[in-house]
Every structure is written in structure tokens, then in C-alpha cells.
C-alpha positions, 0 to 999 in steps of 0.5 A: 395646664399649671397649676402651681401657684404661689400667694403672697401674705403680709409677713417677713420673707428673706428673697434668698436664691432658694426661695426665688427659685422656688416661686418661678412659673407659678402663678401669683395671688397677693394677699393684701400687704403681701402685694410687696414680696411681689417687688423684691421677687419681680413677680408679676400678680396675677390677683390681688385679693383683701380688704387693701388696707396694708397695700399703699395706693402707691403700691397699687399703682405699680400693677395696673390692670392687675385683677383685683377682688376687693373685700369689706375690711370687716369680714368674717374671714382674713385676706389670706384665707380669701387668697387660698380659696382663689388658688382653689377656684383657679385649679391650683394643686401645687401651693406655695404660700410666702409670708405666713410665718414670723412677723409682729403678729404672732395672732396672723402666724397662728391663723395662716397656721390653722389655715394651712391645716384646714386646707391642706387636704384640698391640694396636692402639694402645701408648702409654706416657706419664707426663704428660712423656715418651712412648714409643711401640714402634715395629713392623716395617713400620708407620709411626707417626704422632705430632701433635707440637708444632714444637719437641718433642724426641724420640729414637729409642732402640734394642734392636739394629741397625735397618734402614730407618729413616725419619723425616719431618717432623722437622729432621733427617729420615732415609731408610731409613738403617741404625744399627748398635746404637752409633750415637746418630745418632737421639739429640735430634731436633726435630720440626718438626710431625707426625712420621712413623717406619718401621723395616724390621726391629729393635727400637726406641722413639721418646721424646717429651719433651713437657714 
């Protein structure tokens, strides 16, 4: 079974090879607006979820048939957030998300965000990319392993005090360091290949920036 998928959010993404290389084969849940990166990816949704207040009935019109679960505009939750529940439901383990970072609207960047913290224990795999950047959660007690390019810049971006903070193969390396949540210590790093991050406990991302 695939259980990869890939939800489209409403925020700015750069179609590049990478990036459409990286949404082939999975399974496609558009949030509300983000129903557009499905025309500049030729992907073929198998969900369309939000309220349908960003997505022109025009836009709609182009997928017929699509399943659609339409929300009340005034709601408790955003669309994006009902988007990953329906990955949940539909057994995904491997979820890339497009869309969730930059924009007009810093408020939607720092939910997705928080979404993607929140959430991140319910997959194997969360990734957000928009062909330029990627995020990834970082989870208590488990390392991640990204094959950066030498030279990449990356950052880890905080939600409160962290502790154990390890990073490897980067040009300013850490060991088991504790960062208070003012410190930008971890602001502008530079791989030096693959890297490799742990957190003992806190809330955090680290952010590729992979132009």
C-alpha cells in the first residue's frame, strides 16, 4: 500500500525538478487554495478539503469528481490542519506538505508551523518543502538525518528552551548543548555534508535553505 502523500497548502512554492520529483506517486490532498500547486505540478488530487473560500469555482471546475469535504468558514480548526488529519485517516506515514512556508501571511506560516510540531509524532516521515526551503520537526530523542549538499545553510528555529542539542557534520558542530529560548546560537549554519540533529526535549525545526 502507499502510503506517502503529499498536501497542498495556499502559500508560495518554486515548481523546481527537485520539488516535482519529490511529489511523484504520492497521494495528493489539496487544502482549499493550495487546489492551485495542483496545475503547476500536473497533480491529479485525490482530496479537496477547506472551507473553499480561496479556491475560484473556476479552479474547481478543472477537477471534476474530485472527492471534496467541505468545511464551514468559521471553524475552530484551518484547512490545513483538516488536511493532515485526512492523511491521518488515510493511512499516511510519509508526509510531504507544499505551500506552508513564506507568503503574505506570517500568522498561516507560524500555524502550519506549530501544525507540523504538533503532528509530527503521528508519521514516520514530515517534511515541508516549497522547492526552496525545508523544514523538518525535529522529535525528542530521534536523530534526523538530512543529505545536505556542503555548503547549505540551515538553522534551528525554536518554540522554547531546548535541550541536548546535537548537531554533526556541519561547520559549527554542537554537543548536547542547552539554548535558552533567546538564544540565536543555532541561526545560519552551514553544512559541511550530511547532517545529523537530536533534541533531548523542547520544541524545534531545523530549516534548509536549499536555493
Amino acid at each position: 500500500m502507499n502510503t506517502a502523500c503529499v498536501v497542498l497548502l495556499a502559500g508560495p512554492i518554486e515548481p523546481t525538478p527537485r520539488l516535482r520529483a519529490e511529489v511523484a506517486g504520492r497521494h495528493v490532498i489539496a487544502a482549499d487554495g493550495g487546489l492551485r500547486h495542483a496545475l503547476s505540478l500536473s497533480l491529479a488530487p485525490d482530496l479537496i478539503v477547506g472551507d473553499l473560500d480561496s479556491a475560484p469555482p473556476d479552479l474547481l471546475a478543472r477537477f471534476p469528481g474530485v472527492e471534496r469535504r467541505t468545511l464551514p468558514r468559521d471553524k475552530a480548526e484551518t484547512d490545513g490542519a483538516a488536511a493532515l488529519t485526512a492523511a491521518t485517516e488515510r493511512g499516511c506515514r510519509d508526509l510531504l506538505i507544499l505551500g506552508a512556508l513564506g507568503g503574505p501571511r506570517t500568522d498561516h506560516v507560524f500555524s502550519n508551523l506549530v501544525l507540523a510540531l504538533d503532528r509530527a509524532h503521528g508519521f514516520d516521515r514530515l517534511v515541508m518543502f516549497d522547492g526552496r526551503e525545508r523544514a523538518f520537526p525535529l522529535t525528542p530523542g530521534q536523530t534526523l538525518h538530512h543529505e545536505a549538499s556542503p555548503g547549505t545553510q540551515f538553522s534551528i528555529c525554536r518554540f522554547g528552551e531546548v535541550t541536548g542539542l546535537t548537531i554533526r557534520g556541519a561547520k559549527w558542530p554542537l554537543d548536547a548543548v542547552t539554548l535558552p529560548f533567546g538564544s540565536v546560537l543555532t541561526q545560519s549554519n552551514e553544512a559541511a555534508g550530511p547532517v545529523a540533529i537530536t533534541i533531548a526535549t523542547g520544541r524545534a525545526f531545523a530549516l534548509f535553505n536549499e536555493n
